[in-house]
C-alpha positions, 0 to 999 in steps of 0.5 A: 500500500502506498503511504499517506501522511496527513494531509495539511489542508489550510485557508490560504488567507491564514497565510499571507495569501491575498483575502479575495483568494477564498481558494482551499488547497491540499498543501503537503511536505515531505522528507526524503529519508530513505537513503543519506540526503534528507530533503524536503519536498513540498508540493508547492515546488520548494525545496524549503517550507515556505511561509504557508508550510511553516506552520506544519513544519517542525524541523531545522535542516531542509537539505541534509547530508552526511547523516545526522551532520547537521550539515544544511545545503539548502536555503531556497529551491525550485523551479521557474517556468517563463514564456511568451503569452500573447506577446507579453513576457510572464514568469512563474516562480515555485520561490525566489528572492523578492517573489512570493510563491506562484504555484499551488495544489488544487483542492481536492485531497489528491492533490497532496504528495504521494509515496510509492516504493519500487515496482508498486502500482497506484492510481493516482487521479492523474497518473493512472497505474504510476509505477515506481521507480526508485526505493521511495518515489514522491509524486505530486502536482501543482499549477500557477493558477489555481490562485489568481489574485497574487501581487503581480502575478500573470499565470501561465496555466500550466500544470507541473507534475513532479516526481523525486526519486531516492534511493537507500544504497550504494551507489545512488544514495547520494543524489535526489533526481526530480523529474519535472513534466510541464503543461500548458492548459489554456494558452499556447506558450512561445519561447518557454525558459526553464529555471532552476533557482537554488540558494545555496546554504552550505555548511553547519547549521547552527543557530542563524545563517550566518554560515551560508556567508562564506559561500561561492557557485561554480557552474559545470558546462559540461554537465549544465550543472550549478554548484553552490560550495562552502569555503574554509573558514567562517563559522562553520569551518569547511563543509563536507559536502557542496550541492549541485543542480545538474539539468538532464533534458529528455530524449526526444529534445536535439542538444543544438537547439537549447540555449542555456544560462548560468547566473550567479547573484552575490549574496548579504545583500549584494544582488538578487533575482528581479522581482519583475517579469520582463527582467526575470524572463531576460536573465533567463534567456540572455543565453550567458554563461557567468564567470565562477564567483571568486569571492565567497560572501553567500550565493545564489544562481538559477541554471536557465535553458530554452527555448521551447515552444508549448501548445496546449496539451504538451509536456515538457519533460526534463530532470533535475538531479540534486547532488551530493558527495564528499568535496567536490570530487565526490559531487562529481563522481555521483553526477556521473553515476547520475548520466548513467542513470539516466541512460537507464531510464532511472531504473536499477537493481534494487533491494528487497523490501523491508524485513516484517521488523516486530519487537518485544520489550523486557527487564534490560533486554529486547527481542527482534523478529523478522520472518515474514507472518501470513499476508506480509511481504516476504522479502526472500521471495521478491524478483526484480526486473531491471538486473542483467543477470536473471537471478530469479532470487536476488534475496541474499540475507539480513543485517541487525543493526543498534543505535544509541543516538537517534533512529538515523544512527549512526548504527552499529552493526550486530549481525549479518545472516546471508544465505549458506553455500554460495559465492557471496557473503560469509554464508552463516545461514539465516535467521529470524530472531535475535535478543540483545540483552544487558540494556539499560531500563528506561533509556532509549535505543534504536533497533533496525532490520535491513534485507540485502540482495546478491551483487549483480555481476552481469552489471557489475552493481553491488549489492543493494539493502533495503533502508536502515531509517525506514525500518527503524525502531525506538525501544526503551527496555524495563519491566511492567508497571507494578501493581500497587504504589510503593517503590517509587523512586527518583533517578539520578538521586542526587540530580547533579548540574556538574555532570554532563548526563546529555555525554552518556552512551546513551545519553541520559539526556537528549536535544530536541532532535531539531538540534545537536547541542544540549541545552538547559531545558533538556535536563530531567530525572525520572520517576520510576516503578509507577502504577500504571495509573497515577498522580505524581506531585512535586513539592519545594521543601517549605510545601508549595507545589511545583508541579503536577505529573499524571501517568497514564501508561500500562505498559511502562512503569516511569515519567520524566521531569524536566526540572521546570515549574508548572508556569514554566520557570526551571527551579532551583537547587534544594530538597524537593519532596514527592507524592504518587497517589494510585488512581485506582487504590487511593493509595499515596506514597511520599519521598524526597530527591534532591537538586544540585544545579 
């Protein structure tokens, strides 16, 4: 089945969109997440939540890469559609500087994102029997008219389907291709400019942006590709990785006839995109080729190609690939692996599906099951069309794999069971089971299952796994909630300031995942033995309460404090007292912890 996150469905007016507007429309997000870039996709066309996504939004990092780096690439991203309209020039923006956004989804509740897996088949409204392409394909469609009466905007009426495509291995996992299919609906389109409009922000992303001031953009001829890079130095010393946009165009479209533009606008301040369309249109399609920017103060560019004349009904089909890498020997290297892609059609070996992952929590252990029950896919019977060495079972074993950081890992790995008497792997045997035990109780980790496939040595591609964060739990091991209050108590006792709890493996304190650094308003001690149903007060030594904890769990025996106050101040050192009185017996036990801050 394909997945379906709730839909966030707002009155644009809410928003900054224009009151005559009165238009509902089926805005969406999503992450790419399956393979080592984290990406957000809108189905506005941004590659960043754009005012009338923020409020839905609720992480830090648009464009993420390496894992769990905090590494940002991304500020702002999208595409512009330009053309000739009766004579005049217009240009429609998904986002820029000095612009608000111009497409939307309609209203109607298919209109958000649609995740499909490899090789399933869903029929969306206007894409009947999509099939997937990629180990997690996102598919959505928006247009810039269904809102009308934004400030200075002409529409063109063209519909813009857009898929994205990500992959969870080796050697693909590194890239995020869109796929773009523009079309005119009303009027006939002369002269049609395509560009991609990035903000390149690279670098560590802490608090501000201030670490996006010491990059540059370089353009690739050879690849029509931009690159936005970070220089050494500055507050986020040097990156791990650049961004690149690389154009790929369609088959059917001849090399000879595109004219192609690169421009790159300094950044804090310096030069921006034109608000107006007769200037925006001219820079799309002045067919010049910027010289690198040599000065690393902050950078934007569009990548501009055309012209292209579009009657009504037409698609103009052409790709994005978004790439990453290690330096930008790396970027390179996937920008190639990218051409050979396309030459593909997209389509590769992939890797069987996700293992039936199940898990059962006890005292300072979890077990992890993963055979394939009645109804459940069973990823060692899957096929897969697009290998070249007609392996009629590409199945080969499984991995386990622990974290103690997050359900992104990093992961450690605790097993490997491959298939027995062949050429590949260690041939240990399968299995289905397996227990990790010595667990610290109420702490959290992080468990995930991977099935992986034999190498296809006809293609020489190497073997593909399925995705580790797709698959991944979080497990906090301990024993069942008592049945009566009376061994309560209060953990770490003394709760001490000087001890860096957050250092831990694992850590006893954790950020907020938006962020990697602790902060204060991540402390907390832990009530623990509780009935499963109780009230938990908390008292200064004179009396007075400071705050109010109700537990309503049957399956885990504890709750945390942050050591703030019921009107949100953080409380002091000193003796606190306790009380937990049982909701079913009426029975209350009292004791004390104490603070050192």
């Amino acid at each position: 089945m394909f997945l379906k996150r709730i839909v966030f469905i707002f009155i644009l007016a809410m928003f900054q969109i224009p009151l005559m507007a009165q238009q509902e429309v089926s805005l969406d997000w999503k992450m790419h997440d399956i393979g080592k870039v984290r990406q957000f996709v809108s189905n506005i066309g941004s590659l960043w939540p754009t005012g009338v996504l923020w409020g839905s939004w609720s992480g830090l990092i648009y464009c993420e890469f390496p894992p769990n780096s905090f590494e940002e690439h991304v500020g702002e991203g999208g595409i512009w559609v330009g053309g000739l309209l009766h004579g005049d020039t217009a240009v429609s923006v998904t986002t820029s500087w000095n612009s608000g956004q111009e497409f939307y989804p309609t209203g109607q509740p298919y209109d958000t994102i649609w995740v499909v897996s490899k090789g399933e088949i869903v029929d969306i409204p206007y894409w009947p029997q999509y099939v997937g392409i990629s180990d997690q394909d996102f598919v959505c469609r928006y247009n810039d008219y269904t809102i009308t009466n934004l400030p200075d905007h002409q529409p063109l009426y063209v519909d813009v389907i857009q898929t994205s495509y990500a992959w969870s291995s080796f050697p693909l996992d590194e890239m995020i291709v869109f796929n773009y299919f523009i079309i005119p609906t009303r009027h006939d389109l002369e002269d049609v400019y395509i560009a991609y409009w990035l903000d390149g922000n690279v670098g560590y992303r802490g608090q501000g942006w201030s670490f996006a001031l010491d990059d540059y953009s370089n353009y690739y001829p050879d690849q029509h590709m931009g690159v936005s890079l970070d220089a050494a130095g500055g507050t986020d010393e040097l990156a791990f990785s650049p961004i690149g946009v690389k154009i790929i165009l369609s088959e059917d479209i001849p090399e000879d006839s595109i004219r192609w533009t690169f421009n790159w606008y300094e950044g804090q301040g310096g030069s921006a995109p034109p608000a107006r369309d007769p200037e925006r249109y001219e820079q799309m399609s002045e067919e010049v080729i910027m010289q690198n920017q040599l000065e690393a103060v902050g950078s934007q560019f569009i990548v501009s190609f055309g012209p292209f004349d579009l009657k009504v009904g037409d698609t103009l089909n052409f790709a994005v690939g978004e790439i990453l890498g290690e330096g930008i020997n790396g970027l390179l290297e996937n920008a190639s692996r990218l051409d050979w892609l396309r030459q593909n059609d997209f389509r590769v070996p992939s890797p069987p599906p996700q293992p039936p992952l199940r898990v059962s929590i006890e005292n300072h252990a979890v077990t992890l099951k993963w055979n394939a029950l009645p109804g459940q896919v069973n990823p060692e019977t899957y096929t897969d069309p697009h290998r070249l060495d007609s392996a009629e079972v590409p199945f080969e074993g499984y991995r386990v794999y622990k974290s103690t950081k997050s359900a992104t890992g990093p992961w450690t790995l605790l097993g490997e069971y491959d298939l027995p008497d062949n050429e590949f792997g260690r041939n240990i045997g399968l299995d289905s089971v397996y227990k990790d035990v010595g667990l610290l109780n109420n702490f959290e980790y992080y468990y995930t299952v991977t099935a992986f496939s034999k190498p296809d040595t006809a293609a020489d591609f190497p073997s593909q796994e399925s995705s580790r964060n797709a698959n991944a739990v979080t497990i906090i091991p301990g024993p069942e909630p008592p049945e009566n209050v009376g061994q309560v108590a209060v953990v770490p006792n003394p709760y001490r300031g000087d001890i860096a709890y957050h250092e831990y493996n694992p850590p006893w304190e954790r950020p907020d995942p938006t962020r990697d650094r602790w902060l204060e308003q991540d402390r907390r001690v832990q009530f623990i033995n509780l009935p499963a149903l109780c009230t938990i007060k908390i008292y200064t030594i004179s009396g007075d309460l400071v705050d109010t904890i109700q537990h309503n769990d049957f399956t885990k025996g504890f709750e945390d404090w942050n050591l703030t106050s019921n009107i949100g101040q953080a409380v002091a050192s000193g003796i606190y007292l306790f009380t937990v009185e049982d909701r079913n017996t009426g029975e209350v036990q009292v004791g004390k912890f104490v603070l050192i801050k």
